[in-house]
N, C-alpha and C positions, 0 to 999 in steps of 0.2 A: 349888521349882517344882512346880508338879499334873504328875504324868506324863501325864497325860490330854493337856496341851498338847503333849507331844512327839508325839503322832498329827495335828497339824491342818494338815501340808502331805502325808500321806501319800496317794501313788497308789495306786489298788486295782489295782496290776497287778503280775504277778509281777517282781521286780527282775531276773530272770535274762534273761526274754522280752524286758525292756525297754532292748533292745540295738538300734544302728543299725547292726550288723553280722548283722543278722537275715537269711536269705536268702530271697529269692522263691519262694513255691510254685511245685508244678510244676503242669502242667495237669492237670486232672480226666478219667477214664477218658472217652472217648465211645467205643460201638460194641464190638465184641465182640473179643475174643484170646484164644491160647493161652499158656499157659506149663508148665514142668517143676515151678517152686514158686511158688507162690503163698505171699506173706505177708500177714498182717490187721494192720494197726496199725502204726502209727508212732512207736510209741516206742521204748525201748530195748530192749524182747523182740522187738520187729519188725526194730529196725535190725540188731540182732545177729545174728540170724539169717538175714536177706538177706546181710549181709557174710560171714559164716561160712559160707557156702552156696557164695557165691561163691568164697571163697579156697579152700575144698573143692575144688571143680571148674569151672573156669573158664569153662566152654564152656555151664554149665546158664543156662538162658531164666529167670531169675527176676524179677515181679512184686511190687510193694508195693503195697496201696493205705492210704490212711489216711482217716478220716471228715473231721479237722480239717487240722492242718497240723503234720508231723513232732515231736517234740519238747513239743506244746503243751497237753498234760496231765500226769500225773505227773514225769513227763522232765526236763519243764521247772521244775517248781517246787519241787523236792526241794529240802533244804539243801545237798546236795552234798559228802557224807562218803559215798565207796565204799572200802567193807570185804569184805574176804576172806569172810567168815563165810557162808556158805551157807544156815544154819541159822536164823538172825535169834537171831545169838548163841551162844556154847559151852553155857550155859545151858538153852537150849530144847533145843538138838543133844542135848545128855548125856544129858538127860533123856527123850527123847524115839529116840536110836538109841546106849544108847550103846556096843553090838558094835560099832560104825560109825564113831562122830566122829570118828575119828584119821585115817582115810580123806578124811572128810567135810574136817576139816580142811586136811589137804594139797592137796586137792581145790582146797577155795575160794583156797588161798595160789597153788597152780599157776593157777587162774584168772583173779586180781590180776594175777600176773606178765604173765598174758599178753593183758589188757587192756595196761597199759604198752608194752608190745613194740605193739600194734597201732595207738597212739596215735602211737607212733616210725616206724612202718614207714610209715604214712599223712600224717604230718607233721599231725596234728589239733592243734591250738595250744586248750587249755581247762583251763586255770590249773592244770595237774597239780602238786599238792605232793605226797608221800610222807614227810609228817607224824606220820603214825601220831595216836593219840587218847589224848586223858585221860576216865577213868571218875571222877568231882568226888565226894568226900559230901558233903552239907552240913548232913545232921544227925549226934550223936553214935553213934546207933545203927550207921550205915552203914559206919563207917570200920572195922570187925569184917568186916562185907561186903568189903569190897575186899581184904583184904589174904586172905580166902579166894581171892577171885577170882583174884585175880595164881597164887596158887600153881597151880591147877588150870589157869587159863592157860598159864602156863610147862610145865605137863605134855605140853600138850600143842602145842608149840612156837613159840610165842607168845614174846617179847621183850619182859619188862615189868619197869617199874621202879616199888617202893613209894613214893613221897611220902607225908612225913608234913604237917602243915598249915602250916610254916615253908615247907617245901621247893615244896609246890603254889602257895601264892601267892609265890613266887619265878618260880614259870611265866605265873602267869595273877592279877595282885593282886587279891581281892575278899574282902572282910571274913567272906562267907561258905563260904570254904572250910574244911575241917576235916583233909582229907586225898585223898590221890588215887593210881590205877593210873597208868601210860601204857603204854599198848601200842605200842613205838614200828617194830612190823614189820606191822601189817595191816589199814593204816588210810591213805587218801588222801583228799586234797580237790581238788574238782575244781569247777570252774563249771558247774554240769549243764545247761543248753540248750547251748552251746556245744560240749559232747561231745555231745549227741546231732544238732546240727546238723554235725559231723565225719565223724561215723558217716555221714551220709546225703551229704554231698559224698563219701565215701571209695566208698560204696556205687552211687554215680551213673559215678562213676568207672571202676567194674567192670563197668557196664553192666546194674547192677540196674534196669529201667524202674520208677521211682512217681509216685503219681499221688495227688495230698493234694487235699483235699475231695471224699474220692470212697468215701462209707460203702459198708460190705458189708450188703444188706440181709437175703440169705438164702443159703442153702446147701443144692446137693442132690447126690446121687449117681447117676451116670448109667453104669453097667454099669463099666469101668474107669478111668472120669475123674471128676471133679466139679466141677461149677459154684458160681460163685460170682454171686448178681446186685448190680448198684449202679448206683441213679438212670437212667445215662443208657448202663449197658452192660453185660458180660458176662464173667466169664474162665474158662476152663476150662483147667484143668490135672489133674496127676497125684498132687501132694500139694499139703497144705494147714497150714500153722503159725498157728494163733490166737492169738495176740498183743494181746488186745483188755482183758486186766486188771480195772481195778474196775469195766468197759462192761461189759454183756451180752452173756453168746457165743451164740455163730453154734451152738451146739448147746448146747439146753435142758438136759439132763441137767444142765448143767454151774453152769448157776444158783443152783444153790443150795450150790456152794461155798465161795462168797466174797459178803461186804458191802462199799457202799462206807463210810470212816469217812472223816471230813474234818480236818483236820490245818491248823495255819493259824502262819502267821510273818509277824516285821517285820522288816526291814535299815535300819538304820542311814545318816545323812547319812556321808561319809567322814570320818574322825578324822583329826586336827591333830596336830604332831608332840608336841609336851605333853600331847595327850588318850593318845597310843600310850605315850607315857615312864610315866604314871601306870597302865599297864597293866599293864606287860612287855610280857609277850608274843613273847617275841625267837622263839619253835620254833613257832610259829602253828599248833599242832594244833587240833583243832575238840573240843570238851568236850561231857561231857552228864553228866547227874545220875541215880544209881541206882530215885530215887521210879518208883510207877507211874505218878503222872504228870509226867511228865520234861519237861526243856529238852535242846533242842543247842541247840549256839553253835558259831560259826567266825567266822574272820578273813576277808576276801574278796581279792582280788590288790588292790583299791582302798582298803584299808584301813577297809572297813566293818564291822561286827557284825552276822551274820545272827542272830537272838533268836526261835527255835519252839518247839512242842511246848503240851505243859501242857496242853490241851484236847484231846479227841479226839472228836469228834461222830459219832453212827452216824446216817446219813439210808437210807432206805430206793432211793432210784436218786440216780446222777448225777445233777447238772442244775447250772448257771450261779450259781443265785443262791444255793446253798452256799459258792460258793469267796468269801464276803466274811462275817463276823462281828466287828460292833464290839465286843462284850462280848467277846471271846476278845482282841480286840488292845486292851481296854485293861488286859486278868488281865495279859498278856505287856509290857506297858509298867509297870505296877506293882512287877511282878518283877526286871524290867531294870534298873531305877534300885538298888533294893532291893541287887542282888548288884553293880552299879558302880555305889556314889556317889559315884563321883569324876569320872562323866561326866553329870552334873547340867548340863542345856541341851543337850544332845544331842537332838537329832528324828530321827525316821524318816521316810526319803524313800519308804517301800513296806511295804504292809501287803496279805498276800493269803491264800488257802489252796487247797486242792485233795484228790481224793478218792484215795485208799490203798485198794487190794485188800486187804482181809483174808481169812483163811482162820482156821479153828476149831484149826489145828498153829502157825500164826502166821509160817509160810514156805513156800515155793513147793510147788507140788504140779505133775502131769504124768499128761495122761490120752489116749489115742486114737480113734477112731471112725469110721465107714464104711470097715472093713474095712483101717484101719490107714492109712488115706490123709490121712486127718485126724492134728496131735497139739497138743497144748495144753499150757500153763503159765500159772499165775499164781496168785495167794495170797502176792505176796514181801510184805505185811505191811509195808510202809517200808524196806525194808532191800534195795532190789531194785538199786541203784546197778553194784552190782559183781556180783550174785546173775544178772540178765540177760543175762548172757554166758551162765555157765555154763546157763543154760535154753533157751539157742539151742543149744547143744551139744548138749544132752538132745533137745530135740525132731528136730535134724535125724539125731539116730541112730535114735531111733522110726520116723522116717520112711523110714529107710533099712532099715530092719528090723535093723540090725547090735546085737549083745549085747556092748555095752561096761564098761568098769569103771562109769560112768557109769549103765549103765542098770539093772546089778544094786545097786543099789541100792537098801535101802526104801524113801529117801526118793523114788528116780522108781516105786517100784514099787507101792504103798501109798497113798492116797490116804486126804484127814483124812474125820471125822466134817463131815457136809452141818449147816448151820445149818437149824432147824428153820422152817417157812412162819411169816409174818402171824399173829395177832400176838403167839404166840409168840416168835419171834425179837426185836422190840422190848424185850420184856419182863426176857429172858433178858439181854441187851447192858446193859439199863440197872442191872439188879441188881448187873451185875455191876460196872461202873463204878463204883457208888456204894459197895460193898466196896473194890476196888480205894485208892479214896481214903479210907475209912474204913483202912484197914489204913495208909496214910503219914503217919495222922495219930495211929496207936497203933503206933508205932517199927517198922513193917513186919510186925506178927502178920496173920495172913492168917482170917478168921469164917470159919464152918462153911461158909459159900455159895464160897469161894473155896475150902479143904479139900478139899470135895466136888469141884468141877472138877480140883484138882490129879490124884485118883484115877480121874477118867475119864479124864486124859490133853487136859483142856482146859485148863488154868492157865497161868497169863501173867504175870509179874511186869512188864515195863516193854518 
């Protein structure tokens, strides 16, 4: 069959969103108010933060507003693998802190943990598995890769088991397996609108007031308060957590720390009991492949194949008619068949994409402003599932002014190299990609232009 046909029932809308368990917006800010925190943004840096705030101190007036509706950008369209990893990986972390990782480490598993616990305490129902993950190779050069990884892993107390290419497709059957990690301690799947729709019942709950479709259009400081304005009102409070990610922040400076890149997946109709037997599958971890330009994959509670990655598009701002690429969903339909040809006639019921904060470190950064009453995060790079707790945590200690294990750190303390203006920064993005894939198609050596970056401290393997 043309894989091409497996795309001709597919909705351009994110499969996660496309739930009749969706909840009602809440009403839009009219007229003016105060609060003690104001939060910007409605996704998982916003929501986390308002609940975290709350469960902090139960009595504080806290405020949400969101431009769209909770959940209904990155949030919502992630694949839905939250991982401990704080760093966007041991790899980048080592590399990049590593007097720190071991901390950094612990840090993100404490944070894991303590998502769970709040999904339990709140009774948020969002397909939580504690699955943990497999690292795939599928060329020969890789399988060298991984079984470094696992060690250095394990150093640093990670839980992983070596698969050789018998043993991995005993996990997960696909002709192009060679060998495989699983890290079976720091790694969850989860239905991500569903958790972040949780998040924001749990948060309403507590008496967090928000207010979705209701953008923040500007930001000013008014002797010991600041304002916030939007369309049709006003808020003034005493601090301020920007939550606003691959959007444009509410403080300039901050622009030119992150692009947005566009990232795009298809899910699958739901598999038949013979389409799952010819699978495995029985430990339903969610997989992805070492290349720089990668797939994940996961199983969904409905026994569907989420199938992403592999393309990653730099656009210069958000906007709507990024979040669809047919030439990206039919690379990822190509591939799909490719790595299961056993589920030949399988279609996809949703084909979508959406836009990823990056930053030039390729994980979360932390900055403050107007005299500490502002504080900010974002730069999680795709990896922000589990990583946006711990940035609610970060920010509401900034705010608090309190010197935590948390905030002595480089990674809160230290912010990356700014990407460079127009058009520059195009240029820079594209070389580098086109290395990038020149290097997974010469068994991972990495050209002078990617070399170079490693020794600035901007290098990125996947």
């Amino acid at each position: 069959m043309d894989p091409l046909l497996s795309l001709q029932d597919a909705v351009a809308t994110p499969f996660w969103l496309d739930d009749p368990r969706r909840p009602r917006a809440t009403p839009s800010l009219v007229g003016s108010t105060t609060c003690d925190l104001l939060v910007v943004g409605g996704g998982y840096t916003g929501l986390w933060t308002a609940l975290v705030a709350k469960e902090r101190d139960p009595s504080a007036d806290v405020v949400l507003v969101e431009a769209d509706v909770a959940g209904g950008a990155a949030s919502g369209r992630n694949g839905g693998f939250c991982e401990s990893s704080l760093t966007h990986g041991l790899a980048n972390g080592l590399a990049r802190w590593p007097g720190q990782i071991g901390t950094l480490e612990r840090l993100g598993r404490a944070n894991l943990q303590a998502m769970e616990d709040t999904l339990a305490r709140h009774s948020i129902d969002c397909d939580w598995e504690r699955t943990g993950s497999l690292v795939v190779a599928t060329e020969p050069h890789q399988v060298e890769w991984l079984a470094e990884e696992a060690g250095t892993a394990a150093r640093y107390g990670a839980t992983t088991t070596v698969l050789d290419g018998d043993a991995a497709r005993a996990e997960i059957d696909s002709p192009t397996f060679l060998g495989a990690v699983w890290n079976k301690s720091d790694v969850a799947m989860v239905n991500p609108a569903r958790l972040a729709w949780g998040l924001k019942r749990a948060c309403l709950d507590l008496g967090v007031r928000i207010h979705e479709h209701t953008p923040a259009l500007s930001l000013d400081e008014h002797g010991a308060v600041v304002s916030v304005r939007t369309p049709f009102g006003r808020v003034t409070t005493h601090r301020v957590a920007l939550a606003t990610n691959a959007y444009p922040s509410l403080v300039r400076r901050h622009r030119l720390y992150t692009v947005p890149v566009y990232d795009y997946a298809l899910m699958t109709e739901p598999l038949g009991e013979q389409q799952l037997a010819s699978l495995g599958w029985r430990n339903r971890q969610g997989w992805a492949d070492p290349a720089n330009n990668f797939h994940y994959v996961r199983i969904s509670a409905d026994n569907r194949i989420l199938w992403g990655g592999y393309d990653v598009v730099h656009r210069s701002r958000v906007r709507a008619e990024h979040d669809r690429r047919p030439e990206t969903y039919a690379t990822l339909a190509r591939h799909f068949f490719r790595t299961f040809p056993q589920l030949e006639g399988v279609r996809f019921s949703h084909a979508w994409g959406g836009a990823i904060d990056t930053s030039t470190r390729f994980c979360v950064f932390f900055d403050t402003s107007h005299h500490g009453k502002v504080a900010y995060a974002a730069g999680f790079t795709g990896l922000g599932v589990g990583a946006t707790r711990f940035g609610a945590e970060v920010m509401l200690d900034l705010l608090a002014g309190e010197y935590t294990e948390r905030t002595a750190l480089d990674l809160v303390r230290r912010k990356p190299l700014p990407f460079p203006p127009e058009p520059v920064r195009s240029l820079g993005i594209g070389l580098t990609q086109r290395s990038l894939a020149r290097a997974d198609r010469n068994e991972g050596r990495r050209d002078l232009w990617l070399r170079t970056l490693d020794r600035l401290g901007l290098g990125f393997g996947s």
